[in-house]
C-alpha positions as CSV (number, residue, x, y, z in Angstrom):
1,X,39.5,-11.9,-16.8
2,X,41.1,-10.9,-19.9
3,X,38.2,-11.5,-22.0
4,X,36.0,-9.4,-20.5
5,X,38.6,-6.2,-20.3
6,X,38.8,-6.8,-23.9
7,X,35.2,-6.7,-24.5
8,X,34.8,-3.7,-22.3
9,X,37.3,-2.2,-24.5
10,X,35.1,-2.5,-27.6
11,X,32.0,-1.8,-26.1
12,X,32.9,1.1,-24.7
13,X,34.6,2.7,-27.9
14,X,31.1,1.4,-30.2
15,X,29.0,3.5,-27.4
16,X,31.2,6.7,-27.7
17,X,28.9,9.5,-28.5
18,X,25.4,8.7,-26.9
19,X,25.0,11.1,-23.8
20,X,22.6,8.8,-21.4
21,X,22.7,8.6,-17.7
22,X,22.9,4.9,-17.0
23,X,21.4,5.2,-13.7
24,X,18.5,3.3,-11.8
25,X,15.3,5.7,-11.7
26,X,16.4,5.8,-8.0
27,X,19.8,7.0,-8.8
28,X,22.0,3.6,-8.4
29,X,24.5,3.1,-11.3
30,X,24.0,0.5,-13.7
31,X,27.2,-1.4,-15.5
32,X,27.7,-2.4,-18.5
33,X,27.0,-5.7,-18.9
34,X,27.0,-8.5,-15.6
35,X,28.6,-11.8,-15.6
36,X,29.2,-15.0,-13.2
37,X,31.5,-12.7,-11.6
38,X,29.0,-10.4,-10.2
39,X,27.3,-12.9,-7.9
40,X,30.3,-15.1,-7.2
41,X,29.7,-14.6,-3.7
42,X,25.9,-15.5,-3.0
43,X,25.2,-18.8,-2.7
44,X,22.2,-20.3,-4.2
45,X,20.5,-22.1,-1.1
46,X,20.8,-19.6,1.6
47,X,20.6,-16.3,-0.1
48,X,18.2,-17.7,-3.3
49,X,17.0,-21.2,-2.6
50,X,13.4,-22.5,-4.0
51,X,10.2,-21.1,-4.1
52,X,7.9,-21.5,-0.9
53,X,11.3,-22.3,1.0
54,X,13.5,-20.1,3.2
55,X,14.3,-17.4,2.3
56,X,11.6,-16.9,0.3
57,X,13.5,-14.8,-2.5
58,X,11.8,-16.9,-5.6
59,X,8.5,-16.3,-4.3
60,X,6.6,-17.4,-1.1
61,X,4.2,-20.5,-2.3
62,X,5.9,-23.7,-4.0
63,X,4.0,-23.2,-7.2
64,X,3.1,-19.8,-7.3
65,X,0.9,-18.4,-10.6
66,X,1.0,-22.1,-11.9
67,X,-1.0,-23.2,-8.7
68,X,-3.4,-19.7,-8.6
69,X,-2.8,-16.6,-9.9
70,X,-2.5,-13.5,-7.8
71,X,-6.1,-11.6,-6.7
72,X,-7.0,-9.1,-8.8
73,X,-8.0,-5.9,-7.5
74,X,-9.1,-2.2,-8.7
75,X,-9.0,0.8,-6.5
76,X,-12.4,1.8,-6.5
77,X,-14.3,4.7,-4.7
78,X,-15.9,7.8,-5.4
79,X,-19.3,9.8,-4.1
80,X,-22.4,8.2,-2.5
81,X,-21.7,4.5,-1.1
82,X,-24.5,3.9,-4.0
83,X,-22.5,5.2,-6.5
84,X,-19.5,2.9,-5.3
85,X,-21.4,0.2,-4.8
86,X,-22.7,0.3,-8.5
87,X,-18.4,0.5,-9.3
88,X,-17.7,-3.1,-7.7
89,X,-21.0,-4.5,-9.2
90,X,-19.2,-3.5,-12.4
91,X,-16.0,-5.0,-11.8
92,X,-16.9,-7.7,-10.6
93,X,-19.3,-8.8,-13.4
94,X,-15.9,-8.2,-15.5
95,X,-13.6,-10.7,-13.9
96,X,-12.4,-8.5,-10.4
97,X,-11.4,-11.4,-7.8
98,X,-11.1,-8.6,-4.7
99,X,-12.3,-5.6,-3.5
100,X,-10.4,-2.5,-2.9
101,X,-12.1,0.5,-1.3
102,X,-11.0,4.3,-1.7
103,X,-12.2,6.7,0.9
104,X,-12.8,10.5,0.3
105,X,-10.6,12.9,2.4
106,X,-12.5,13.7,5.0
107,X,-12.9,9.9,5.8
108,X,-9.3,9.3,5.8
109,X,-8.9,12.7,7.8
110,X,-11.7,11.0,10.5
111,X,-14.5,13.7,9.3
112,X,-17.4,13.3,8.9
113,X,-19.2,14.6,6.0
114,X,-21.1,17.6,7.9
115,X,-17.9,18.8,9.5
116,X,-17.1,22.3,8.0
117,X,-13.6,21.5,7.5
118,X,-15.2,18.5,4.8
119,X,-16.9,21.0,2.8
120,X,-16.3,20.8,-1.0
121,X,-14.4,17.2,-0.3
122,X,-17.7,14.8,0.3
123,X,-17.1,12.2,-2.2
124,X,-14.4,13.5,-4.8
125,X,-11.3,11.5,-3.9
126,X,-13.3,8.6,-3.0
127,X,-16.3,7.0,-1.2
128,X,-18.0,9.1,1.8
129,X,-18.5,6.8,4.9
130,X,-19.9,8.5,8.2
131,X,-21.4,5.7,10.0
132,X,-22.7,1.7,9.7
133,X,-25.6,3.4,7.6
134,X,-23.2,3.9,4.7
135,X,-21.3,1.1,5.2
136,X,-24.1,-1.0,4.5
137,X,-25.1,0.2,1.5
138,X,-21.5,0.4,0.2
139,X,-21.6,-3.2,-0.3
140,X,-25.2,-4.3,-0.5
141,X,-25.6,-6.9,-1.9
142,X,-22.3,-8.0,-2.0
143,X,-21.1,-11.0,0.7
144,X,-19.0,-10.6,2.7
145,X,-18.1,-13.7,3.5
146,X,-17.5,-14.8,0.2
147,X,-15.0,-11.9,-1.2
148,X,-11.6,-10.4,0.0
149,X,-11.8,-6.9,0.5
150,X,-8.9,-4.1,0.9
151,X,-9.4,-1.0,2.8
152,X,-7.4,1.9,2.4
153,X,-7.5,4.1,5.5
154,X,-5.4,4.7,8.3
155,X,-5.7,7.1,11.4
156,X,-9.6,5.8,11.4
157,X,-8.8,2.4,10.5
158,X,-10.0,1.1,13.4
159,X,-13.5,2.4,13.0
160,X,-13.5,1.2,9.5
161,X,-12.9,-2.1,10.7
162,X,-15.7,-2.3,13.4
163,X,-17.9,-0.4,10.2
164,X,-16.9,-4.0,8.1
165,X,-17.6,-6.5,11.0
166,X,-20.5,-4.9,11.9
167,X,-22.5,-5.2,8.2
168,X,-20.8,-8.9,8.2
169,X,-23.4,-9.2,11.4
170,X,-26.0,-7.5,10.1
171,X,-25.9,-10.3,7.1
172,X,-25.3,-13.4,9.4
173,X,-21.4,-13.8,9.2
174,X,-18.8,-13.9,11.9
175,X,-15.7,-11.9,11.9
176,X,-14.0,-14.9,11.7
177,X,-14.9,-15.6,7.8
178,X,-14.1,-12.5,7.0
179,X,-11.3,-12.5,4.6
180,X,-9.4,-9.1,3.6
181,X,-6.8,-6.2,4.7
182,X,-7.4,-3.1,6.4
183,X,-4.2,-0.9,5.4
184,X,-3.6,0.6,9.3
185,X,0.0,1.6,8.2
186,X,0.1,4.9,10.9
187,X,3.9,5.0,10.9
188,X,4.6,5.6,6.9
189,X,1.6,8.4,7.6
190,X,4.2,10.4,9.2
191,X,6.7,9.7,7.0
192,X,5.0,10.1,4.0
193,X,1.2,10.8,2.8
194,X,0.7,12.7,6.3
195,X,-3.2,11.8,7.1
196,X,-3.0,11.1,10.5
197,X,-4.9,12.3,13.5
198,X,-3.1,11.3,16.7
199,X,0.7,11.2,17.9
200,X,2.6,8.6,16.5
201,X,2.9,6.7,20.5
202,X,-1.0,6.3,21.1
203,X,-1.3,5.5,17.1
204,X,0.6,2.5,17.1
205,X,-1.1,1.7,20.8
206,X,-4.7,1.7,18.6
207,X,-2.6,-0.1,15.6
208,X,-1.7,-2.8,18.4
209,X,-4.7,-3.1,19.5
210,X,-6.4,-3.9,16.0
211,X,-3.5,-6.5,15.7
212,X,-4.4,-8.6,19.0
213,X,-7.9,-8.2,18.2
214,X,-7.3,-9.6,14.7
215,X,-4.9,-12.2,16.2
216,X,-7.9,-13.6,18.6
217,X,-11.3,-13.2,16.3
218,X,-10.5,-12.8,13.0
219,X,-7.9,-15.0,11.8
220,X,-8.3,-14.8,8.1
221,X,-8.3,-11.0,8.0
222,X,-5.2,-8.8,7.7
223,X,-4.7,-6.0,10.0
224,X,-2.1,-4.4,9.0
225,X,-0.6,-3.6,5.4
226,X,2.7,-1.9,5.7
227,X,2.9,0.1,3.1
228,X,5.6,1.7,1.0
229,X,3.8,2.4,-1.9
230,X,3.5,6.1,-0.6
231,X,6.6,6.3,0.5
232,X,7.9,6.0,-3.1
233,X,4.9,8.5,-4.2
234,X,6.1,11.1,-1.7
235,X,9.5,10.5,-3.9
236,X,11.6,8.2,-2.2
237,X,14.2,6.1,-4.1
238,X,13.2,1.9,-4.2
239,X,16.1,1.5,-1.9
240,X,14.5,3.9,0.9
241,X,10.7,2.1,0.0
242,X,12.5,-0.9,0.7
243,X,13.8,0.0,4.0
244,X,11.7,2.2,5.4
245,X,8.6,0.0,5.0
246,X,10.6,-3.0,6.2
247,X,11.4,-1.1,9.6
248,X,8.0,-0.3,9.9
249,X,7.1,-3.8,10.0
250,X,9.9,-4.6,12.3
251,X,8.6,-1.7,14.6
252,X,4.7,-3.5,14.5
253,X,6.4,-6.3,15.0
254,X,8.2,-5.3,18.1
255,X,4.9,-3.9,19.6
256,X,2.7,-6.9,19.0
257,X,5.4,-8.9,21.3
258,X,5.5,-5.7,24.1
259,X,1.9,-6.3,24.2
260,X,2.5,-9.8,25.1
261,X,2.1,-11.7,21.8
262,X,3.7,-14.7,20.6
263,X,5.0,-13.8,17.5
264,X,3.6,-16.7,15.7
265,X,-0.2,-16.0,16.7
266,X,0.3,-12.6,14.6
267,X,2.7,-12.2,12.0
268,X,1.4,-14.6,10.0
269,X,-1.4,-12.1,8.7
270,X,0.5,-9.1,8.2
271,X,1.0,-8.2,5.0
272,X,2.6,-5.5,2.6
273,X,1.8,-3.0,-0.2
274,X,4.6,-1.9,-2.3
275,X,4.9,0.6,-5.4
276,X,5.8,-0.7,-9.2
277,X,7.9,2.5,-10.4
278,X,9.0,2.3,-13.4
279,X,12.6,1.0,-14.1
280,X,11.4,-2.8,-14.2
281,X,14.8,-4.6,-13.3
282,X,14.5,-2.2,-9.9
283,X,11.2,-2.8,-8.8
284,X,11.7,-6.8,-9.3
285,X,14.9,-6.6,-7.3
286,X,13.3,-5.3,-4.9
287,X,10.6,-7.2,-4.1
288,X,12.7,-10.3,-4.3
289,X,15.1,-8.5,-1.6
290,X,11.8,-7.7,0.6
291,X,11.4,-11.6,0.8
292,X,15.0,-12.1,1.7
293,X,15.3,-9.4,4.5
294,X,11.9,-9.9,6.2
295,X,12.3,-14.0,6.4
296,X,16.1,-13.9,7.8
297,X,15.0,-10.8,10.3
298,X,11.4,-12.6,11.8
299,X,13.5,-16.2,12.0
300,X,17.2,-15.1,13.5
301,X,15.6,-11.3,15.2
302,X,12.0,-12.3,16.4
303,X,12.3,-16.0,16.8
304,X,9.8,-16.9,14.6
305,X,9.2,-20.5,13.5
306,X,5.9,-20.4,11.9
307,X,6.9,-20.6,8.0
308,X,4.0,-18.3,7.5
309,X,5.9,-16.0,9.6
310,X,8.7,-15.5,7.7
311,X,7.4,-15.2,4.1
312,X,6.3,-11.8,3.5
313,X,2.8,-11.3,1.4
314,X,2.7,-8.4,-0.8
315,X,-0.2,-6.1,-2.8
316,X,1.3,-4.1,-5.9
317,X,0.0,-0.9,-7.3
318,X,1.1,0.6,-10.4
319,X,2.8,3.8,-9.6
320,X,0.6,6.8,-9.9
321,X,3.3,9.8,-9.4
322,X,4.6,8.2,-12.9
323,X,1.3,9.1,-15.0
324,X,0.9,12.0,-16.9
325,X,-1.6,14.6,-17.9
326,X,0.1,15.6,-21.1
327,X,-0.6,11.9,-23.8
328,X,-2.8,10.2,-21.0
329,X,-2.9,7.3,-23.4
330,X,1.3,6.2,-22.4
331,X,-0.3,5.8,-18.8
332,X,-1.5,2.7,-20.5
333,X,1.5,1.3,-21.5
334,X,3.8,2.7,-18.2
335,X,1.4,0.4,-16.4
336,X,1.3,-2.7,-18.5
337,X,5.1,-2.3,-17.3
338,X,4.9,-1.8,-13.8
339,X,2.2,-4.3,-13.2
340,X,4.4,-7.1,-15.5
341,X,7.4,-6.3,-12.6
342,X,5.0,-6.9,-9.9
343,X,4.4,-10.0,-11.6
344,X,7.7,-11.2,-12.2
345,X,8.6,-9.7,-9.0
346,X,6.2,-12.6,-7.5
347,X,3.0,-10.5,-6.3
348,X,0.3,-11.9,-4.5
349,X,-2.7,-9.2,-5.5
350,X,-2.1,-6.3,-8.4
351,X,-3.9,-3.1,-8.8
352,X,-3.5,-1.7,-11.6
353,X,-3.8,2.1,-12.2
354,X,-6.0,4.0,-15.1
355,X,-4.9,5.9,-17.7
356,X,-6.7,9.3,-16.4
357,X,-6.2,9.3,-12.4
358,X,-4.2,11.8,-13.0
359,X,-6.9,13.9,-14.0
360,X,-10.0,12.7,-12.0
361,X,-11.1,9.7,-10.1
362,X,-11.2,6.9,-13.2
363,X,-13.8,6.4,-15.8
364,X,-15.4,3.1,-16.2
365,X,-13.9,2.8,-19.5
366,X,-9.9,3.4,-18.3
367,X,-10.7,1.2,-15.1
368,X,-11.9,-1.2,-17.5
369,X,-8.7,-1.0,-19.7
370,X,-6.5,-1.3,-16.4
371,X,-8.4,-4.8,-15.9
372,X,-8.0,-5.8,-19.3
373,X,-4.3,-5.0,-18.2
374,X,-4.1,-7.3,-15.7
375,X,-5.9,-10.2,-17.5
376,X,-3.9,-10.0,-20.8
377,X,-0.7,-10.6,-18.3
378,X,-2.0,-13.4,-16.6
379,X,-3.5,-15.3,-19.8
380,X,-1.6,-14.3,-23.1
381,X,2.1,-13.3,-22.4
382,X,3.3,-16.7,-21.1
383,X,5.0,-15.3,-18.2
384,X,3.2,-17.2,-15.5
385,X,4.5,-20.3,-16.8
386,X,7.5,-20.9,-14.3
387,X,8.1,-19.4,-11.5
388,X,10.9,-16.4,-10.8
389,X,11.7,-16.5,-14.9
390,X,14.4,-13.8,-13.8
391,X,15.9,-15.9,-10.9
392,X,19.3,-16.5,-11.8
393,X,19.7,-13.5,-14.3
394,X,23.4,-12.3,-12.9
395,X,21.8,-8.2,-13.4
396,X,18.6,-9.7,-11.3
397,X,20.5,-11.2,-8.7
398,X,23.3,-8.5,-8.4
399,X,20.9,-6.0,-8.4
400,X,18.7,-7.7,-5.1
401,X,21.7,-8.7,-3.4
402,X,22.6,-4.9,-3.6
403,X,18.9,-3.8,-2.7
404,X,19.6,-5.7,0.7
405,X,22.9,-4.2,1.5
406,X,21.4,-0.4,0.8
407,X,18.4,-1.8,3.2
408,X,20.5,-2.7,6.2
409,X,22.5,0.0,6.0
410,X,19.4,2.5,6.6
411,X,18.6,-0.2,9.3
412,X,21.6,1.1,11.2
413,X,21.2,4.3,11.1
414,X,17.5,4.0,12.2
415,X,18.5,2.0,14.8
416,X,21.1,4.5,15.8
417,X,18.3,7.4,15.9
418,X,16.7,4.9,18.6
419,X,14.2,3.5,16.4
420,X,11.3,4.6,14.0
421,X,9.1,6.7,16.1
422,X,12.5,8.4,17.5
423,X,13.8,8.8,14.1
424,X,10.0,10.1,12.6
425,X,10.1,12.5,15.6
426,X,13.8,14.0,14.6
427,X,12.3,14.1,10.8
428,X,14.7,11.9,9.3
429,X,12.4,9.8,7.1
430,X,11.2,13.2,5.8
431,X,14.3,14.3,5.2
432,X,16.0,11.7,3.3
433,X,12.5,11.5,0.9
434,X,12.7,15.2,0.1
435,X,16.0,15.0,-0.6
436,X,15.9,12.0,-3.2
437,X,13.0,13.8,-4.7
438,X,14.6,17.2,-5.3
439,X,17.9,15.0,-7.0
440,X,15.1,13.4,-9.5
441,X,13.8,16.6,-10.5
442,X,17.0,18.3,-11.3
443,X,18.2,15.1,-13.4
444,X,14.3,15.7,-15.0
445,X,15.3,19.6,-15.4
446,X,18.5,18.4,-16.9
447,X,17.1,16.4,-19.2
448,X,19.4,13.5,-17.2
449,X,15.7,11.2,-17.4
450,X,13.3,11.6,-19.5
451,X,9.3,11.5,-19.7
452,X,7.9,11.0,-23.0
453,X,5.5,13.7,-23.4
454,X,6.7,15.2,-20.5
455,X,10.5,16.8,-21.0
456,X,10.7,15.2,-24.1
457,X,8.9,14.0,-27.3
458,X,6.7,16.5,-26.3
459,X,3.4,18.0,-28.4
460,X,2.6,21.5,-28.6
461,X,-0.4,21.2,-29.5
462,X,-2.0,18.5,-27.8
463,X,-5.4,18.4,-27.0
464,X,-7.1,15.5,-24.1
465,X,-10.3,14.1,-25.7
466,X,-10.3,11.0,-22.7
467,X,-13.3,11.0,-20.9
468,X,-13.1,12.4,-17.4
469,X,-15.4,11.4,-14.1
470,X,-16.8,14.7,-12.4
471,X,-18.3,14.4,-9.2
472,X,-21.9,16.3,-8.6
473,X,-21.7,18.8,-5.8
474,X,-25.3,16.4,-4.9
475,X,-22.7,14.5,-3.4
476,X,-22.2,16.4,-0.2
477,X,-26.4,17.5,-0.2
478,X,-27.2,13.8,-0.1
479,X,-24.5,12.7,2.5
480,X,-25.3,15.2,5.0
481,X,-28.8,14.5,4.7
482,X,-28.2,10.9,5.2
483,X,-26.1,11.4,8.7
484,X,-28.4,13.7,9.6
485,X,-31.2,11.2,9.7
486,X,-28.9,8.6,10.9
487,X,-28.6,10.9,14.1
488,X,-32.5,11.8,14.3
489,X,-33.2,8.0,14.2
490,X,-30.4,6.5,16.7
491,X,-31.0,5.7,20.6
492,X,-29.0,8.8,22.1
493,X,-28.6,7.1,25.5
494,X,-27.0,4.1,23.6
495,X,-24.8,6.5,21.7
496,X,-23.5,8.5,25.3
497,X,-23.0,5.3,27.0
498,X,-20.8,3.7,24.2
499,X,-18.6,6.7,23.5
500,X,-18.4,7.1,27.0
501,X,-16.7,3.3,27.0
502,X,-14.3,4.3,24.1
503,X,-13.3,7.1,26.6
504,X,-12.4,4.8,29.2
505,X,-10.8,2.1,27.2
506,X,-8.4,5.1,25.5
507,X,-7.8,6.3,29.2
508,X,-7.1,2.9,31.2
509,X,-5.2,1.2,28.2
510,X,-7.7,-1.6,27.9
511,X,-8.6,-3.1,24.2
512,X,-10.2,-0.2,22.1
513,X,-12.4,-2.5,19.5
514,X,-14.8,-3.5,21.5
515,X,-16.1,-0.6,22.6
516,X,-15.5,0.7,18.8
517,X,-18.1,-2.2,17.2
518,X,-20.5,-1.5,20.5
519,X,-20.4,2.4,19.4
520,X,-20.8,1.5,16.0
521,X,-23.9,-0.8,16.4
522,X,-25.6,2.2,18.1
523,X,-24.6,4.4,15.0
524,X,-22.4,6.6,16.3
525,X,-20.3,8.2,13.1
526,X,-16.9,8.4,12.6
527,X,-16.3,12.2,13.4
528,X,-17.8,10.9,17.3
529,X,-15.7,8.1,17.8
530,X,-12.2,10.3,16.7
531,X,-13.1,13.3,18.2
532,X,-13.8,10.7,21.5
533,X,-10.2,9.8,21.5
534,X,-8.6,13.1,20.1
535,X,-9.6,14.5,23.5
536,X,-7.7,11.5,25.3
537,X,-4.5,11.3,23.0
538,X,-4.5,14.8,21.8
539,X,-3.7,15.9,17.9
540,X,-0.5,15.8,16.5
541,X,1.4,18.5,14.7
542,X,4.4,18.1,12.4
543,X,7.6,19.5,13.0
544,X,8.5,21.4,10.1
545,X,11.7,20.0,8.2
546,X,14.1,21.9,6.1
């Protein structure tokens, strides 16, 4: 094409003289300019086709934000279930659609707060839940079958779960109006943020078993959310999110039908929870690819037929290893950015990050500012309009066409490894994650990428006048005095015998939530019911990794 050599020609002489690295954030090189040329070769029906159609790239429902707009939801936990309780009174008074809890660390870590290894933790990276006691005062008042609600947690996701169904009892609903997601993603735990508790094999057997559960009694809820959004934080590239939380799915896919499933009755509620980095053409390519690679695996791999099945449902969270403590205030506008790709990358429920979580659990003021975020999106910018506004864009297209070809080629080589457990257990994901990291850094050192305010356009002298949330050390003194009474008042012989079921169910392989919500309506905490099944399926240890 003569034309364009020509034009190349010029614009290559009138850039002469700017040093920039004209990379993706994850590393991919970007050209010049893109043309009809540069997606010649995908045709529009089978690799782009309409929204709420096969393959699902343009989005997954026929009219997407012009027939509802995507669920709005801020992260939200911190101290005493009262104090977090107070938080999603708060938001939603100021227009929150969904609920989104945030557990401390010894909750995610399956501790409870009276455990010594908790101390000094009760509370400040989230909410503190022990037992049903606190579980029903996190959301007194609140119904629960009337709101969606998304859990963070993993390793103790299953006692989380029987915690929720339980207060939906107590207030005369059945699990089977209960509409929400538990996160449950054990796989990207080794791979990634590392809170687990168990070996990876008897963690997706407890994983499978929340997934047949779901399948039979609660058929609104989600029970899985595969999640890549800290895959990217642990410093993959969007081409390893992309991947690697994709074969996790495929891996919970695969055990749902070992355990006998039909893959219809399940894989229409699981869901996924991806990262919005910052370079915006990225992150839309790739959720756009996510649709395309999960709807032509579940139909031509799985045999799925169910159209729910094959369109993948996504939550988006601003990406929080992109703020900054030095000029908090850009936090605001990196995540008016990140949460307009999740958008136009065709979201189904945003979270939006505040401009000081890098410094402390948010304010009410910043979480308030992250809403407004949200809302100024959906109602002033236009963008929700039509539908896939970038569909068609030959930079958009080019750039997801090449998203799925960097996917399938890490399929193969997990595939090769003998799978994801195999390949978590030889440290591959791990691997490939800290070495993508180390190469940002060093083009960060280099000055290759920059941070305003970080490596660049930096200020000397800067001073941080934002407020910040501190957690009272009361915290912990009022939890461990509330799970102390809870033990004091429970019926002992009710708490033996139903730990003493959860023992047997973890030992003869039989359904494990049962005898989870029986030990939970006698009480028992958290720390009980792990350590109950830490003596059945042992602890797990990483291999180190160099």
């Amino acid at each position: 094409m003569d034309s364009k050599k020509q034009w190349e020609e010029k614009a290559r002489a009138a850039t002469r003289g700017r040093e920039a690295k004209f990379t993706t954030v994850s590393g991919e090189p970007v050209e010049m300019l893109y043309t009809p040329e540069d997606i010649a070769s995908i045709n529009y029906h089978s690799e782009i086709g309409f929204p709420g159609e096969y393959p699902y790239t343009r989005g997954i429902h026929h009219s997407m934000y012009r027939g509802r707009l995507w669920t709005v939801r801020q992260f939200a936990g911190f101290g005493t279930p009262e104090d977090t309780n107070a938080r999603y009174h708060y938001l939603l008074s100021h227009g929150q659609t969904g609920l989104s809890v945030a557990f401390d660390l010894p909750t995610l870590m399956g501790r409870d707060c009276d455990d010594p290894v908790s101390e000094g933790e009760v509370g400040i990276c989230g909410v503190s839940v022990c037992s049903l006691a606190d579980m029903e005062i996190l959301f007194k008042g609140i119904s629960l079958a009337g709101v969606s609600t998304s859990m963070t947690i993993n390793a103790p996701a299953a006692m989380m779960l029987a915690f929720y169904i339980a207060v939906a009892e107590k207030e005369g609903g059945k699990p089977e109006q209960l509409r929400g997601t538990i996160q449950a993603d054990i796989l990207k735990e080794y791979i990634a943020q590392k809170e687990w508790i168990y070996p990876p094999r008897p963690s997706m057997r407890i994983i499978t078993d929340m997934i047949e559960y779901c399948a039979r009694e609660m058929p609104q809820w989600n029970p899985i959310s595969v999640s890549g959004y800290h895959i990217r934080e642990a410093g993959s590239t969007a081409e390893q999110e992309l991947a690697f939380t994709l074969a996790n799915g495929f891996a919970y896919v695969e055990a749902g039908i070992e355990r006998g499933l039909a893959v219809d009755d399940f894989a229409p509620r699981l869901s996924f929870f991806f990262n919005s980095h910052l370079d915006f053409f990225e992150e839309i390519a790739k959720y756009r690819a996510a649709r395309r690679i999960w709807a032509k695996r579940m139909r031509n791999t799985y045999g799925a037929k169910n159209p729910r099945s094959l369109a993948l449902r996504f939550h988006t969270q601003t990406a929080g290893c992109t703020l900054t403590a030095q000029q908090p205030e850009n936090n605001i506008v990196r995540t008016a950015f990140q949460a307009l790709a999740g958008v136009l990358g065709g979201t189904q429920s945003l979270h939006t990050n505040s401009m000081d979580e890098t410094l402390a659990l948010p304010s009410e003021r910043a979480v308030k500012i992250a809403l407004r975020t949200q809302q100024i999106i959906a109602h002033e910018t236009g963008v929700v309009n039509t539908i896939d506004p970038l569909g068609g864009s030959y930079f958009v297209e080019a750039l997801t066409t090449r998203m799925e070809e960097e996917a399938e080629r890490y399929f193969e080589k997990i595939d090769a490894l003998g799978g994801v457990i195999p390949a978590i257990e030889q440290g591959f994901f791990q691997r490939e994650i800290a070495e993508a990291a180390y190469r940002y850094q060093l083009e960060l050192d280099r000055k290759e990428k920059i941070i305003v305010g970080v490596n660049e356009f930096v200020e000397d002298d800067e001073q941080i006048t934002i407020p910040i949330l501190e957690v009272s050390p009361e915290v912990e003194v009022k939890q461990r005095r509330r799970v102390a009474e809870v033990r004091n008042s429970r019926d002992q012989a009710e708490v033996t015998r139903t730990l003493e079921e959860l023992r047997r169910a973890a030992v003869n392989g039989t359904n494990i939530i049962p005898p989870l919500l029986a030990c939970t309506r006698a009480y028992v905490t958290l720390g009980e019911m792990c350590s109950t099944l830490a003596a059945v399926f042992g602890l797990h240890e990483e291999a180190a990794v160099f």
